[in-house]
N, C-alpha and C positions, 0 to 999 in steps of 0.2 A: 635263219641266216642272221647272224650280229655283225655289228660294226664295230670293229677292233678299236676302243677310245684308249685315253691314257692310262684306264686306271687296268688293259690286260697288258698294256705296254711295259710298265712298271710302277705303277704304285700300287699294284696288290703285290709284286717282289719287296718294295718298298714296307709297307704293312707287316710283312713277314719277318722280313730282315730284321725292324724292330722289333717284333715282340722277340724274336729268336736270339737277338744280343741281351734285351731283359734277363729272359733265363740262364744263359752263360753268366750275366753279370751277377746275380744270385749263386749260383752254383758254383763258379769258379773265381769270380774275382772278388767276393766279399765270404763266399762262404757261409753261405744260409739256405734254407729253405727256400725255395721260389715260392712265394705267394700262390694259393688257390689249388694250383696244380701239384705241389704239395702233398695237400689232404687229394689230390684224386688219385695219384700214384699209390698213397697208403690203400685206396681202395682197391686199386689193382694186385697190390701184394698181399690182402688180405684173400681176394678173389682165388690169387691162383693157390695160397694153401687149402682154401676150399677144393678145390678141381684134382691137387691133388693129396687128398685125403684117402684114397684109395690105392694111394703108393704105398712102397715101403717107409719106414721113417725120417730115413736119412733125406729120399728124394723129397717128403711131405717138405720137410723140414727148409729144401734147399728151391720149393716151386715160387714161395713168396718174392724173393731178391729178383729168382730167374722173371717171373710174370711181367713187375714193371721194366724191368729194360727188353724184354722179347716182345713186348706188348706197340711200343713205340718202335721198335726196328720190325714189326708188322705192318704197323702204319707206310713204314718208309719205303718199304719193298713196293706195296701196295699204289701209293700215289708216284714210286718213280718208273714199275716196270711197266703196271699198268694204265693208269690214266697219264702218264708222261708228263705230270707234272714236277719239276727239279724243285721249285722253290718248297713247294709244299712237302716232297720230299726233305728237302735242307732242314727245316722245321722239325721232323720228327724226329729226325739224327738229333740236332741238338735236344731236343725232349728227353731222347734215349742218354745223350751225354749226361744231362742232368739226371736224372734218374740213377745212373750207374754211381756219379757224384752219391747218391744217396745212400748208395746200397754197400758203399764202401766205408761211409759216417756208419755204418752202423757194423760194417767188420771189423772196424776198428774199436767200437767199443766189447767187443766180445769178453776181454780181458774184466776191465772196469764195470762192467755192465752196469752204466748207470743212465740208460736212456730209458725214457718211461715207455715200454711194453703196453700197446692196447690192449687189453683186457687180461691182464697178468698174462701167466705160462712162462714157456721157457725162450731163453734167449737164443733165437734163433743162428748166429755164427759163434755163439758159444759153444752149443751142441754141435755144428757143423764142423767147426774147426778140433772141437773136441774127441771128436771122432775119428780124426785122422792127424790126434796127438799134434797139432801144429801151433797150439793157442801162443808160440812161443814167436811164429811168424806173423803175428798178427798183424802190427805194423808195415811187415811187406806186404803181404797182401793185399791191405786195404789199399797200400800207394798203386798198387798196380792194378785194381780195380779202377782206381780215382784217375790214372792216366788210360783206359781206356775209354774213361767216359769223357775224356779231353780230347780223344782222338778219332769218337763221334761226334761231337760238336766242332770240331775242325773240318772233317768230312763235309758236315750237314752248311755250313758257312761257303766251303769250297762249293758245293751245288748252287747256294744261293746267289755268288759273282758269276757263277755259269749262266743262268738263269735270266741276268738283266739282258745280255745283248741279245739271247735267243727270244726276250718280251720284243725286244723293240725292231728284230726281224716280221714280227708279225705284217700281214696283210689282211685289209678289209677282204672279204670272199667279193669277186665280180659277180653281179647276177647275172643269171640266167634268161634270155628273154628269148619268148616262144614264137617261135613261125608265124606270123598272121594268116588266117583261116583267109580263103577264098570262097567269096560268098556262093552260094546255091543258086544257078538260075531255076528262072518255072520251069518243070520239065525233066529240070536234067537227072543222071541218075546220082545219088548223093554219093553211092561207091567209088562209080567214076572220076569224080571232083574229090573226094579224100585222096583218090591214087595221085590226084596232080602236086600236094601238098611235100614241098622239101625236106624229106626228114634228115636229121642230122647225123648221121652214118651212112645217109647212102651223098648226100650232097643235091643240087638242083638237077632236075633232071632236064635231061636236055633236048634241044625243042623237038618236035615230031616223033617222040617218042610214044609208043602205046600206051595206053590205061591197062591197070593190071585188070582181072579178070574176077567179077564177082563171086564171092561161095555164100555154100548157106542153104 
């Protein structure tokens, strides 16, 4: 049993909120790379070309983009359907916003291909887009990748203003306090005197009432 302080009231919403406008302010209002998280999403896009390597080419080719942003709207499902928490959800939408931000910096360069590829190979929305003769749509594409990762981090923000009043609905839990036992006289039988004890489903029982009847 915890005591509901300030910091489940709202400054762990508070804590989120900030980091969660950070990344918006990296990804969409200066247009960069978010620091740290960054290099982890590259780790998650390298991850899911691993995973799937046993697709065809097209899908090997299209798991990396899909992994980091499916990866962070996992998280989001995760902490809002399950453990019900909205801020924490809010947070991964915006993750997810940035990421998608990322994943369309790099559709966009399909064309120009001049972003440095981790350990050479082929460009990956080069080939993708190449495949289905579009390298001509590039530019739309990318915008509309770029506006859907604006429209999870819109999302994941709108959670997060959800989130303070339902902190500050919190209550401390009341405890619990137990029946005081009635002591044992010499003699008497211990069953007997448990039967006398008010449990809380059935209420006090009332006076001249019988003792239940020992088993055993």
């Amino acid at each position: 049993m915890h005591r509901i302080t300030w910091w489940h009231r709202w400054g762990r919403t508070g804590v989120i909120a900030a980091v969660s406008g950070a990344i918006a302010y990296f990804a969409f209002g200066v247009h960069r790379e978010v620091p740290l998280l960054d290099w982890f999403d590259l780790g998650i896009h390298e991850a899911g070309h691993l995973l799937g390597a046993w697709l065809p080419e097209l899908a090997m080719f299209m798991a990396g983009s899909f992994a980091q942003v499916a990866f962070p709207l996992a998280m989001a499902a995760y902490f809002g359907l399950r453990r019900r928490d909205p801020a924490a959800a809010g947070l991964c939408l915006v993750w997810a916003g940035a990421s998608a931000w990322d994943v369309s910096v790099y559709a966009a360069d399909a064309v120009s291909q001049r972003l440095p590829l981790v350990g050479g190979g082929e460009h990956d929305w080069a080939y993708i887009l190449g495949h289905f003769d579009a390298l001509h749509l590039t530019e739309r594409i990318a915008s509309g990748i770029e506006a859907g990762g604006m429209a999870l981090a819109f999302t994941g923000f709108s959670l997060l203003v959800w989130a303070v009043p339902a902190g500050l609905r919190l209550r401390s839990p009341v405890p619990v306090v137990a029946p005081p036992r009635r002591a044992v006289l010499a003699g008497e039988d211990p069953w007997a005197a448990a039967s006398q004890l008010p449990f809380r489903h059935q209420g006090p029982r009332p006076q001249g009432a019988g003792s239940s009847s020992r088993v055993g």
